[in-house]
BALOBA-1460 file (C-alpha; in Angstrom, 3 decimals):
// residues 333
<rec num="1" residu="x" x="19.688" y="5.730" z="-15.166"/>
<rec num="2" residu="x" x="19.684" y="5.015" z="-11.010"/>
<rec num="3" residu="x" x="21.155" y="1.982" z="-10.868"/>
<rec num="4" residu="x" x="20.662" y="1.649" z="-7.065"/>
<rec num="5" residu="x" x="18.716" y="-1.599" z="-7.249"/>
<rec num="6" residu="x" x="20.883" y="-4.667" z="-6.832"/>
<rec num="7" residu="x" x="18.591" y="-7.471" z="-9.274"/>
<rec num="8" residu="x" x="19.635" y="-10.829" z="-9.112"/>
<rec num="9" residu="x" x="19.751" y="-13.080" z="-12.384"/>
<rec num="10" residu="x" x="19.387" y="-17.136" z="-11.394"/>
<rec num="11" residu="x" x="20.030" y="-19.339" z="-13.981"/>
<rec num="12" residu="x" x="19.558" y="-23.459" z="-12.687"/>
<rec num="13" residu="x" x="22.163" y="-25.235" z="-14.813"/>
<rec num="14" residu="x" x="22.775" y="-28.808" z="-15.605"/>
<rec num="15" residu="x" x="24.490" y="-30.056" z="-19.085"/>
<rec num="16" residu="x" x="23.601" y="-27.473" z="-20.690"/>
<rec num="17" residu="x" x="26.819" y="-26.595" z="-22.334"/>
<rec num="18" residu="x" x="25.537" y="-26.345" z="-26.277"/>
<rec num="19" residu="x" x="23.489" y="-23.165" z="-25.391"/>
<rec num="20" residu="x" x="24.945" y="-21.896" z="-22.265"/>
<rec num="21" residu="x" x="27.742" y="-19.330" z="-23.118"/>
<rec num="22" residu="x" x="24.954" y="-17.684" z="-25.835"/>
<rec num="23" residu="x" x="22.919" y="-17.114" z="-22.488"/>
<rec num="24" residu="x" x="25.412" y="-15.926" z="-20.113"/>
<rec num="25" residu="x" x="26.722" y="-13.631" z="-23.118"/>
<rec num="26" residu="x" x="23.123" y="-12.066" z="-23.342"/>
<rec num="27" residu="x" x="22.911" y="-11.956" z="-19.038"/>
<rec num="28" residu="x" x="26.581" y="-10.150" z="-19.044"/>
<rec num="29" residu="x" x="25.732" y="-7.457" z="-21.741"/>
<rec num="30" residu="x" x="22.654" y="-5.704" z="-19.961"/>
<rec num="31" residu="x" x="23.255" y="-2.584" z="-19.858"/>
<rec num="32" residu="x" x="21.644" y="-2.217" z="-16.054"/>
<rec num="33" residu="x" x="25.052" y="-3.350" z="-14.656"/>
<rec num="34" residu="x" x="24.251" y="-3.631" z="-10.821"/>
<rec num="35" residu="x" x="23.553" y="-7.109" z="-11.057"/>
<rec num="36" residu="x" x="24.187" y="-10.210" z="-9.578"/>
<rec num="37" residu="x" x="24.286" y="-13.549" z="-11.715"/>
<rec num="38" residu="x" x="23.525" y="-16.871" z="-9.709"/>
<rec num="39" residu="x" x="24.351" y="-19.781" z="-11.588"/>
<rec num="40" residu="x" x="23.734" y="-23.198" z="-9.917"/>
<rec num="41" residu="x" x="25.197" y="-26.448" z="-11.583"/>
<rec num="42" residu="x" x="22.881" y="-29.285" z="-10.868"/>
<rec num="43" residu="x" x="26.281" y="-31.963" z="-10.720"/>
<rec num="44" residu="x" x="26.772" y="-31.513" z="-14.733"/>
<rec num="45" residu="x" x="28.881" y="-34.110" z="-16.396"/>
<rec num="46" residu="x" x="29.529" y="-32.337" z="-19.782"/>
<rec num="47" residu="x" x="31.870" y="-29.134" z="-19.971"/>
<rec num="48" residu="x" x="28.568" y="-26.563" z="-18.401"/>
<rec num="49" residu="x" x="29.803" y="-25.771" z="-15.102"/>
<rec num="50" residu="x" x="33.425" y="-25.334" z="-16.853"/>
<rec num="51" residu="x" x="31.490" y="-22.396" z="-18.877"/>
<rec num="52" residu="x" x="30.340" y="-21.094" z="-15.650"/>
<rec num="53" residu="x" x="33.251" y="-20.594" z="-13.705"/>
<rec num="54" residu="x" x="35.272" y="-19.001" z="-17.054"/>
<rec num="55" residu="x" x="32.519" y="-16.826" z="-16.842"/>
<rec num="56" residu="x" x="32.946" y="-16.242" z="-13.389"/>
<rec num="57" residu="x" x="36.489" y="-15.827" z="-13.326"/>
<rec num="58" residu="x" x="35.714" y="-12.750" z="-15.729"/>
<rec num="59" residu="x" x="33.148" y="-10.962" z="-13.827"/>
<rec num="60" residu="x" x="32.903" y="-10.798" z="-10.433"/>
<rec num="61" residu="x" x="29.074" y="-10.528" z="-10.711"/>
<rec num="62" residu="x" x="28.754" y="-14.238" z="-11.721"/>
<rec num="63" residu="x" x="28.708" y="-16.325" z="-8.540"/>
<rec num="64" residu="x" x="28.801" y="-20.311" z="-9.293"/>
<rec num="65" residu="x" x="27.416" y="-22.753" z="-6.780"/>
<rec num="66" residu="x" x="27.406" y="-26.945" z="-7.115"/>
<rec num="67" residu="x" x="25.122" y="-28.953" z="-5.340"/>
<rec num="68" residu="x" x="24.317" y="-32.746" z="-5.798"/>
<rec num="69" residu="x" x="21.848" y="-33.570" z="-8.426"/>
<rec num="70" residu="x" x="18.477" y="-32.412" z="-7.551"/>
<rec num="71" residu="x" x="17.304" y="-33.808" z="-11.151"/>
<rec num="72" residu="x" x="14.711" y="-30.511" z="-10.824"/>
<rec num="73" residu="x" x="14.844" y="-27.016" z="-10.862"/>
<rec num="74" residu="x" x="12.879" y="-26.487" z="-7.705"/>
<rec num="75" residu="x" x="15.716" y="-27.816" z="-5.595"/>
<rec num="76" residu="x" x="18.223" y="-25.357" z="-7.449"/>
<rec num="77" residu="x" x="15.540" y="-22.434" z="-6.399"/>
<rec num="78" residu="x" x="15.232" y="-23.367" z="-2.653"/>
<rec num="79" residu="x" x="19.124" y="-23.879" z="-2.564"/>
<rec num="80" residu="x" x="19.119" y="-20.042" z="-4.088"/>
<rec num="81" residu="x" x="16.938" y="-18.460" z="-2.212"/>
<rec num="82" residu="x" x="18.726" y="-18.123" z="0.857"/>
<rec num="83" residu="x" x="21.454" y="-16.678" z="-0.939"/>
<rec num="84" residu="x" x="20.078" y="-13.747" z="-2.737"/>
<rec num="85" residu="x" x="21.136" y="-10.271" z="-2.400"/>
<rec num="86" residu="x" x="19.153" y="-8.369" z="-4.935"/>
<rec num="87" residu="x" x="16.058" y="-6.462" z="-4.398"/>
<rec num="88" residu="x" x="14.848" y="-7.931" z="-7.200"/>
<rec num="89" residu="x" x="15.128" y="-11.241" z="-8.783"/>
<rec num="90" residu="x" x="14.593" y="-12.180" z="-12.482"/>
<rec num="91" residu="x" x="14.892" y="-16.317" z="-13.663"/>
<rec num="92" residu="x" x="15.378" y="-18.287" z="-17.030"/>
<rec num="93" residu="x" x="16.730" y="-21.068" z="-17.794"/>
<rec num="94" residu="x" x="19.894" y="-22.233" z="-19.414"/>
<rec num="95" residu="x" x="18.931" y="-22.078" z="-22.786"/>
<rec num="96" residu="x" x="16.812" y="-18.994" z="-23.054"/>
<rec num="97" residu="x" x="17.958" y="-15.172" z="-23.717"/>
<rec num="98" residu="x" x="17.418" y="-11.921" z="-22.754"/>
<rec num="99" residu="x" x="17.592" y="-8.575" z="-25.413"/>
<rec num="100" residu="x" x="20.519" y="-6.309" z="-24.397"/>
<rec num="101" residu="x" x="18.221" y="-4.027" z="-22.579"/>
<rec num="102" residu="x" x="15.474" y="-6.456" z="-20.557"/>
<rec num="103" residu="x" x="16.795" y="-5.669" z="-17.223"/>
<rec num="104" residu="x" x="17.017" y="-1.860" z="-17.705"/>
<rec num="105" residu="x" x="13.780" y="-1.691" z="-19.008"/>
<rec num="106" residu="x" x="12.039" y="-3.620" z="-16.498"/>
<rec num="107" residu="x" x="13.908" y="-1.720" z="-13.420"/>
<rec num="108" residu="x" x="12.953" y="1.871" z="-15.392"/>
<rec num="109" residu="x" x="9.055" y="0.477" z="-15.136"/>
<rec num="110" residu="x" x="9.055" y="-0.298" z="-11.648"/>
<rec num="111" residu="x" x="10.534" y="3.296" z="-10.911"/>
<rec num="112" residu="x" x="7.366" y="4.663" z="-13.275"/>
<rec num="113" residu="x" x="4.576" y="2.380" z="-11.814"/>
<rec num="114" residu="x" x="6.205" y="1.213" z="-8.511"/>
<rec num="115" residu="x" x="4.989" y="-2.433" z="-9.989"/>
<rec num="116" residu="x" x="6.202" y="-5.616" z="-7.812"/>
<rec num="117" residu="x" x="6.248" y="-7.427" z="-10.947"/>
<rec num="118" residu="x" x="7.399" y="-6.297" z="-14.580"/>
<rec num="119" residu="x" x="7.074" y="-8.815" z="-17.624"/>
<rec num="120" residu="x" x="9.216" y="-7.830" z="-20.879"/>
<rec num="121" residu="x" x="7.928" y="-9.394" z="-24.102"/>
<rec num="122" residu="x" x="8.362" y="-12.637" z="-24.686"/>
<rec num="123" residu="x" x="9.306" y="-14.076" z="-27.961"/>
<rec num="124" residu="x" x="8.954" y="-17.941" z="-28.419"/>
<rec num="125" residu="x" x="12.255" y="-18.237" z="-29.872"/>
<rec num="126" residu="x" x="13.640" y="-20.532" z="-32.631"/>
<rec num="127" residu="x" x="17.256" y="-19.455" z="-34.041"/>
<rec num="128" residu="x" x="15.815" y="-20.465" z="-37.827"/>
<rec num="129" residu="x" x="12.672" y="-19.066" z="-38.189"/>
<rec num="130" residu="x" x="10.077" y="-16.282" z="-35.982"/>
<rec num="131" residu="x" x="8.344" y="-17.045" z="-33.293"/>
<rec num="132" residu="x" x="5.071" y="-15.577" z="-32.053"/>
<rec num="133" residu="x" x="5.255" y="-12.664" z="-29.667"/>
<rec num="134" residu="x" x="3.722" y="-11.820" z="-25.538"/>
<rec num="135" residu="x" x="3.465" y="-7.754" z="-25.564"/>
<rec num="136" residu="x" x="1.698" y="-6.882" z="-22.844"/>
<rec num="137" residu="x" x="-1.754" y="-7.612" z="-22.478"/>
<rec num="138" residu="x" x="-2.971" y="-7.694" z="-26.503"/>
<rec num="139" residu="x" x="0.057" y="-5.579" z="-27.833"/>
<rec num="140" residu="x" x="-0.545" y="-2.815" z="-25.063"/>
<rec num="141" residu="x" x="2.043" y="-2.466" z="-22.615"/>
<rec num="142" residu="x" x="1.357" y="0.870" z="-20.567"/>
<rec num="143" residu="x" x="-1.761" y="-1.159" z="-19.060"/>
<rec num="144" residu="x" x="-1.252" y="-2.465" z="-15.355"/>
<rec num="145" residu="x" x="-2.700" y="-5.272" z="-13.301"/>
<rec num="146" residu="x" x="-3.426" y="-5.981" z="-10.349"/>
<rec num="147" residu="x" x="-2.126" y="-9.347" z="-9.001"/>
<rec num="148" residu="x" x="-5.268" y="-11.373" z="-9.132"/>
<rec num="149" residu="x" x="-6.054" y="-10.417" z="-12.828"/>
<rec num="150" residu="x" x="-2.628" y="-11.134" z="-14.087"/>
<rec num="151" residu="x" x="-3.027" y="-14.546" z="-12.286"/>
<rec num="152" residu="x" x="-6.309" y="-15.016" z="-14.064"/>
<rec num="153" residu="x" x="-4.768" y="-14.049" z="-17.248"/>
<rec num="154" residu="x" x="-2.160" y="-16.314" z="-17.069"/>
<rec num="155" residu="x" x="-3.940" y="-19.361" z="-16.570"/>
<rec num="156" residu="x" x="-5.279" y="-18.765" z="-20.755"/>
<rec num="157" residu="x" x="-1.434" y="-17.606" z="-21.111"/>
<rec num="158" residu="x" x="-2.528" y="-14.337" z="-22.011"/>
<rec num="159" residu="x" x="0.664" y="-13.189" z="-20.113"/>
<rec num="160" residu="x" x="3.562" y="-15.240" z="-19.121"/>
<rec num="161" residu="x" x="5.586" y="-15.534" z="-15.795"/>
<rec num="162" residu="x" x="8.684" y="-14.364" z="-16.635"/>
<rec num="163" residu="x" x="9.295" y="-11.222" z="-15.080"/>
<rec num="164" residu="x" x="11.757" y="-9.013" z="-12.671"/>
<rec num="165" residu="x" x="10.188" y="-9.650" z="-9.458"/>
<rec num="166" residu="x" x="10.648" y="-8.661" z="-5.480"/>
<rec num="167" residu="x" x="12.435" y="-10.777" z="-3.917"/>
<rec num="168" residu="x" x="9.655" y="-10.066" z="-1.186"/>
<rec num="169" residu="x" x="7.130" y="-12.017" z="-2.809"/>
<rec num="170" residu="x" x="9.438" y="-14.787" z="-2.099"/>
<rec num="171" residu="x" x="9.193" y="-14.411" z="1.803"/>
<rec num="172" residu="x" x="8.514" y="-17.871" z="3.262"/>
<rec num="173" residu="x" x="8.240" y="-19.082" z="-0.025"/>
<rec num="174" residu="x" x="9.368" y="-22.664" z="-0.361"/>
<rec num="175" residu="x" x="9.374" y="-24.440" z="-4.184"/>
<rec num="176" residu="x" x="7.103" y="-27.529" z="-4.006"/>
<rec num="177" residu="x" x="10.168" y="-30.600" z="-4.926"/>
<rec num="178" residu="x" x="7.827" y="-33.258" z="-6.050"/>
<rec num="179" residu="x" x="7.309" y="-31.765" z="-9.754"/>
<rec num="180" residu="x" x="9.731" y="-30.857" z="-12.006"/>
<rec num="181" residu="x" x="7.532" y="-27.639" z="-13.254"/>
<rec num="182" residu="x" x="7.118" y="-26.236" z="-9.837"/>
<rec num="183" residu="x" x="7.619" y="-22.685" z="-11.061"/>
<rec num="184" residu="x" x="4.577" y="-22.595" z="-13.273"/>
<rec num="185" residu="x" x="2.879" y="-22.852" z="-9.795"/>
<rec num="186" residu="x" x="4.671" y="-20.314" z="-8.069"/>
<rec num="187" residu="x" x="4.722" y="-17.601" z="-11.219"/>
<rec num="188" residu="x" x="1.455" y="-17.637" z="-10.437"/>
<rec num="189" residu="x" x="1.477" y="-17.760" z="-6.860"/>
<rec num="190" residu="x" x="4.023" y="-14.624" z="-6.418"/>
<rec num="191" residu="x" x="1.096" y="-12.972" z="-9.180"/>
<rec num="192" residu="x" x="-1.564" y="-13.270" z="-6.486"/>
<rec num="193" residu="x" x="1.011" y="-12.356" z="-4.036"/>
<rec num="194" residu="x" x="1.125" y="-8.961" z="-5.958"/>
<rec num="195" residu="x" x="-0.420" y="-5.487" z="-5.678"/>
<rec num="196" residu="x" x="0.764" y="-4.324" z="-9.265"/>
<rec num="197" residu="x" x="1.746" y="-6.230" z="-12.566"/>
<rec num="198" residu="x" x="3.376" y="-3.947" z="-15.307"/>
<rec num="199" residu="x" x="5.166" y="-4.450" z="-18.839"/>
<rec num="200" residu="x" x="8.218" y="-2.943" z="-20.713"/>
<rec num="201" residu="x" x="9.385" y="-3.457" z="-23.579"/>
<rec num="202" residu="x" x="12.925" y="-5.635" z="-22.929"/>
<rec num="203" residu="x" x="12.268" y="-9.091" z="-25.137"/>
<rec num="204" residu="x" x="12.731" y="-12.130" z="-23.357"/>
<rec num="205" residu="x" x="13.347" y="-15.024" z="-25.697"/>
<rec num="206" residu="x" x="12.108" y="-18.365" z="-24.819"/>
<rec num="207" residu="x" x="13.987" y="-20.879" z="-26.538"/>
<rec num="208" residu="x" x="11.685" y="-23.553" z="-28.262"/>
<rec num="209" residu="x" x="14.290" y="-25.668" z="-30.325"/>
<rec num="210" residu="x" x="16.310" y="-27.338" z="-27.852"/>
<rec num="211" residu="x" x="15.353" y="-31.119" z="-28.252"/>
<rec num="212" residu="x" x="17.214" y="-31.853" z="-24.662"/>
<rec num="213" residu="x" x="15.055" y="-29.610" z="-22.849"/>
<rec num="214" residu="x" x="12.870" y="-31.328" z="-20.332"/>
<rec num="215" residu="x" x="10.044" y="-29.663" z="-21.412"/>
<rec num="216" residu="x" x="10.801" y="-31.326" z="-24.615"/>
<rec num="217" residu="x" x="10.893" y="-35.232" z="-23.758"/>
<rec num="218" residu="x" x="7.861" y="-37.248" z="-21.994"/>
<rec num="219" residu="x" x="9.672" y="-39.107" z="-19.335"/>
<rec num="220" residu="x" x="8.486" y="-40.669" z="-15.748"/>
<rec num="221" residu="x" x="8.774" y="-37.029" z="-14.320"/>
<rec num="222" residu="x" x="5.379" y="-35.762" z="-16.639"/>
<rec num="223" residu="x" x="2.951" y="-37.576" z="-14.490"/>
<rec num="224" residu="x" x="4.215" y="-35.425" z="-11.702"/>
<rec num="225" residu="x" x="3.182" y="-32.675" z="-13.381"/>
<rec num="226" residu="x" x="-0.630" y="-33.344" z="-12.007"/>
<rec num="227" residu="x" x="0.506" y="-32.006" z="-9.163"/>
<rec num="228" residu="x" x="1.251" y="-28.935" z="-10.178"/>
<rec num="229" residu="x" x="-2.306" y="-28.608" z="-11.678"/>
<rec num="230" residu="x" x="-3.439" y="-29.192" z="-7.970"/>
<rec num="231" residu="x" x="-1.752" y="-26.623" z="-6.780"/>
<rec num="232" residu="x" x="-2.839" y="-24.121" z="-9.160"/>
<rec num="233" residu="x" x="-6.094" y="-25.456" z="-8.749"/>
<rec num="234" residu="x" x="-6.148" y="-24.979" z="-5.129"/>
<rec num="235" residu="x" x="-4.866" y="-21.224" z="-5.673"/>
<rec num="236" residu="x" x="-7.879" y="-21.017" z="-7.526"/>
<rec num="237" residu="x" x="-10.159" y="-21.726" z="-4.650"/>
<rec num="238" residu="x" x="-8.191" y="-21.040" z="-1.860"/>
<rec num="239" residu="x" x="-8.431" y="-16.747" z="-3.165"/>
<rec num="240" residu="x" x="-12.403" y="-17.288" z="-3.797"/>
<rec num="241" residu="x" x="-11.600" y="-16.679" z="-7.177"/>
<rec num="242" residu="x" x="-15.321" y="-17.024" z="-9.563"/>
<rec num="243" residu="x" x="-16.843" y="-20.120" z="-9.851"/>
<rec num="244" residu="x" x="-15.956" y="-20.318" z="-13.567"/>
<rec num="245" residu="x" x="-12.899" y="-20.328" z="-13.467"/>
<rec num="246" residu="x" x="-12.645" y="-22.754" z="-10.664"/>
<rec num="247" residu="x" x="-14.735" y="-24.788" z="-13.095"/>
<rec num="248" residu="x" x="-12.704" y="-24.735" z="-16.118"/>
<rec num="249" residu="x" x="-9.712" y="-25.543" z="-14.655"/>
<rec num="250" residu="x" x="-11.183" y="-28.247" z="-12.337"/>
<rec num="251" residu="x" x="-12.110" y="-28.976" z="-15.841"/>
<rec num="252" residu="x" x="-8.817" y="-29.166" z="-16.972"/>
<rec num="253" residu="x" x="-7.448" y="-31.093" z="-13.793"/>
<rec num="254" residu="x" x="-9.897" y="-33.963" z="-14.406"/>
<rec num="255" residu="x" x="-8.734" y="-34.145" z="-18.038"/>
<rec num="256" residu="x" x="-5.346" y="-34.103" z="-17.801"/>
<rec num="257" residu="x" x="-5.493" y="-37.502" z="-14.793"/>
<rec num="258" residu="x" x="-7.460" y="-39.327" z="-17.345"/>
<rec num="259" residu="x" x="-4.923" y="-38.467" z="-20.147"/>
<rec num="260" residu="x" x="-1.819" y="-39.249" z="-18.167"/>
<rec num="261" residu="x" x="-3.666" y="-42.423" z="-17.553"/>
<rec num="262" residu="x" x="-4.456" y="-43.335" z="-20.807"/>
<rec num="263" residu="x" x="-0.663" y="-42.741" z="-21.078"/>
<rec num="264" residu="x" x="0.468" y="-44.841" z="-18.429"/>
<rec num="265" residu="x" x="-1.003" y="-47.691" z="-19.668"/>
<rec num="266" residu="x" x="1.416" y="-47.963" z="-22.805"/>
<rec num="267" residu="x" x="4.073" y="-46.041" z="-21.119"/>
<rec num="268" residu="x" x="7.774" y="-47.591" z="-22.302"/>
<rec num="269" residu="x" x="8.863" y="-47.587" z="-18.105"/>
<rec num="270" residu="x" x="12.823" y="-47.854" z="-17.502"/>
<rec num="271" residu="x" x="11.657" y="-50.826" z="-15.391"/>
<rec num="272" residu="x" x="9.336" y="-52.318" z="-13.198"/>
<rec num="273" residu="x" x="10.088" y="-50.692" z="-10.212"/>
<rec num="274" residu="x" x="9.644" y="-47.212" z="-11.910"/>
<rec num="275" residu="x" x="6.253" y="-48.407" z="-13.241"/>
<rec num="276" residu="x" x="5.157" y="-49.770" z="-9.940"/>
<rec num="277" residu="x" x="6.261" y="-45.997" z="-8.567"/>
<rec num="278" residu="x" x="4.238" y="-44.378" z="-10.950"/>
<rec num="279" residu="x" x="1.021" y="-46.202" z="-10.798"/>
<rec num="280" residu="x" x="0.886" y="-45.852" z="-6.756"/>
<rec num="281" residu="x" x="1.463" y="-41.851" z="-7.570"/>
<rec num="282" residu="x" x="-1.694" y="-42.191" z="-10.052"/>
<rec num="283" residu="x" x="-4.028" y="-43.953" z="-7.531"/>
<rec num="284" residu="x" x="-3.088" y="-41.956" z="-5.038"/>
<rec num="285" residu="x" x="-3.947" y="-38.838" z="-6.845"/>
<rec num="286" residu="x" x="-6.876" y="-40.346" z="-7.915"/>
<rec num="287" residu="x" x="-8.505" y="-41.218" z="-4.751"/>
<rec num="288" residu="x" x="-7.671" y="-37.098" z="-3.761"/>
<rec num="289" residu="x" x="-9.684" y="-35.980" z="-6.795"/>
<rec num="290" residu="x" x="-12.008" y="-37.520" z="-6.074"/>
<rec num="291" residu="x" x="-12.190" y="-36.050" z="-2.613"/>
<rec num="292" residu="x" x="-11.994" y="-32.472" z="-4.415"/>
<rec num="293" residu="x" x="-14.869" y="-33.142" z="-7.197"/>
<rec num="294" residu="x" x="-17.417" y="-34.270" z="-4.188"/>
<rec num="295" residu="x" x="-16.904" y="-30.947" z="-3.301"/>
<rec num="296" residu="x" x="-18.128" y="-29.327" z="-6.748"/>
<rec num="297" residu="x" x="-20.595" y="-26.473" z="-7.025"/>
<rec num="298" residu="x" x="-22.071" y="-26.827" z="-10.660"/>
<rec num="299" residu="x" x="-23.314" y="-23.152" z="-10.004"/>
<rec num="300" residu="x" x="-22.410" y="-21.991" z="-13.425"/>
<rec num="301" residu="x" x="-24.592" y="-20.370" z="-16.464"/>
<rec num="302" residu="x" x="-22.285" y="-22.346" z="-18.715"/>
<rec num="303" residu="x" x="-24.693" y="-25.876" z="-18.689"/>
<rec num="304" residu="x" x="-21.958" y="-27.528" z="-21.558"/>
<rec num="305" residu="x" x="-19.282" y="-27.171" z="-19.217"/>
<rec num="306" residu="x" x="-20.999" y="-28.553" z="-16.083"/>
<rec num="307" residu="x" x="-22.357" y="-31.213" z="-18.075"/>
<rec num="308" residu="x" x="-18.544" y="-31.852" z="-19.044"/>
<rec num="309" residu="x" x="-17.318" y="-31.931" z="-16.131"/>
<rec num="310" residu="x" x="-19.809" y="-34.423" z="-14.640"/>
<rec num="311" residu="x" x="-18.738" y="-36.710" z="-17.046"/>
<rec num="312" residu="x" x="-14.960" y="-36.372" z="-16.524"/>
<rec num="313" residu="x" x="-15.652" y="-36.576" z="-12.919"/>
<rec num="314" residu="x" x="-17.490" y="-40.668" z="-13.095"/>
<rec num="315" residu="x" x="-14.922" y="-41.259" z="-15.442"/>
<rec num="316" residu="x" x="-12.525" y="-40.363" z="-12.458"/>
<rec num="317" residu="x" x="-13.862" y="-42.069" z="-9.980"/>
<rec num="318" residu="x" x="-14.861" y="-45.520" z="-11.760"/>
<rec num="319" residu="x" x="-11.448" y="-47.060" z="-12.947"/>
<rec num="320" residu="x" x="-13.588" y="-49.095" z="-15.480"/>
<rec num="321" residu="x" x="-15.391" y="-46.070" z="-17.039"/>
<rec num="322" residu="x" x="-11.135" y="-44.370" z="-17.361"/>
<rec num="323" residu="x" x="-10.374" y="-46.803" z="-20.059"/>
<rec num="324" residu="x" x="-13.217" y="-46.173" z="-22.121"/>
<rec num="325" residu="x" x="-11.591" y="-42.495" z="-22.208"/>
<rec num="326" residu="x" x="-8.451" y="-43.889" z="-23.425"/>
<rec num="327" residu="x" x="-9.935" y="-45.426" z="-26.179"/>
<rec num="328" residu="x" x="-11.404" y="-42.263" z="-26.561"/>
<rec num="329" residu="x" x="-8.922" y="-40.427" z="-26.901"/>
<rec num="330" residu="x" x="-7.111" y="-43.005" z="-28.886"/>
<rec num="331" residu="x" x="-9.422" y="-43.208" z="-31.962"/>
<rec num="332" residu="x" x="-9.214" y="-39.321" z="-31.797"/>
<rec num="333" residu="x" x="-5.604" y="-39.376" z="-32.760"/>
């Protein structure tokens, strides 16, 4: 096929040396050669950035970079950024693999559909047993999307974000560094960003059974995560998206403070210091959303979910009223 398009593969990396040379093998066997691989070691103290540069010294399309410990992929993206050659640019992360013929696939799509965004199935991966399957939108991959309803549909995770994207949609584009899932944010962001969202039929494998994952461990960097939800949140309103949807996830915003509340209060902290850090972060986002839910419009046919959400909101704004919640949600368990 035309092979014309450079696509760059970025791969964040930090101690990841017990999957790592199973991913890079799956990145160097594409069979869409013109590629570029960007691996950037995070300051690794096991044998990972060893892996990298034997990969490296290989094939020349493997560039490694070092930078000092970030502790978060979104300072490993804006490092990258800069740097990128391709006219596209497709990311996972250490752990995760891609089907022999993902990148091929996805490039061949964007030459049928002229799409500035191309998702391959995803397979929720586990190397003992099958995990569910993303095709497309219901099994049907010749459908296309425009950006706003692939952003809508992957707030429900109806589709997921990771796809071979222009490196375009990245103009200006700078990764928010005060949560370590930033890119859940800005998958969605570059969707909106979008005029066309298509699917092939490449399988990208999202590995679910690494216990060291990050997404995998509850640690002082989870309550960070709430400001991610803002963000998406504030997509949400910011493109006048419907007044539902604003709802549920407002919905979801207000739920997710009063859980990681709940949480903080028997939280095992590292120390005091870390706790104290924490609990300043939590007021602070409190007193915001409560800012944002004064500015609610409970225009919505849906009465149960207004009614909902007028709870969740006093329950925000009274601290006393938050720890009946956390008994709440503590008998539920």
């Amino acid at each position: 096929m035309n092979e014309n398009y450079l696509v760059s593969i970025f791969i964040p990396v930090y101690n990841g040396e017990k999957y790592l040379s199973q991913t890079l093998q799956s990145v160097s066997q594409q069979t869409y050669k013109n590629i570029e691989v960007l691996l950037v070691d995070d300051s690794s103290t096991d044998d990972s950035l060893k892996i990298c540069n034997d990969f490296a010294s290989s094939d020349p399309r493997f560039k490694v970079f070092s930078k000092p410990n970030g502790g978060m992929t979104a300072f490993s993206w804006n490092f990258i950024l800069p740097k990128v050659n391709g006219h596209f640019i497709f990311y996972l992360s250490q752990d995760d693999l891609l089907s022999w013929n993902l990148i091929e696939s996805a490039v061949q799509r964007h030459l049928e559909t002229n799409a500035d965004c191309i998702l391959p199935d995803l397979e929720f991966y586990f190397e003992n047993e099958k995990g569910r399957k993303l095709e497309g939108v219901s099994g049907d991959r010749n459908v296309l999307l425009s950006g706003k309803e692939a952003f809508l549909k992957s707030l429900e995770w109806k589709i997921h974000g990771f796809g071979l994207n222009r490196i375009s949609l990245y103009k200006g584009e700078v990764y928010p560094e005060d949560a370590f899932d930033s890119d859940e944010y800005m998958s969605r962001k570059v969707f909106l960003k979008s005029e066309k969202v298509a699917f092939c039929d490449g399988i990208f494998y999202y590995r679910q059974d690494n216990p060291d994952a990050i997404t995998k461990n509850f640690s002082e960097k989870n309550f960070y995560r709430l400001n991610t939800y803002r963000r998406i949140y504030f997509l949400i309103r910011d493109f006048g998206l419907e007044s539902k949807t604003a709802l549920d996830y407002l919905f979801g915003l207000n739920y997710n403070f009063l859980t990681l509340k709940s949480t903080f209060r028997k939280f095992a902290f590292k120390s005091e210091s870390e706790k104290n850090t924490i609990g300043v972060f939590l007021e602070d986002f409190r007193n915001e959303l409560v800012k944002i839910n004064q500015n609610i419009s409970y225009k919505e046919k849906n009465e149960a979910v207004a009614f909902k959400l007028r709870i969740l909101v006093l329950l925000v704004k009274y601290n006393f009223l938050s720890f009946i919640f956390g008994l709440y949600t503590s008998i539920k368990k």
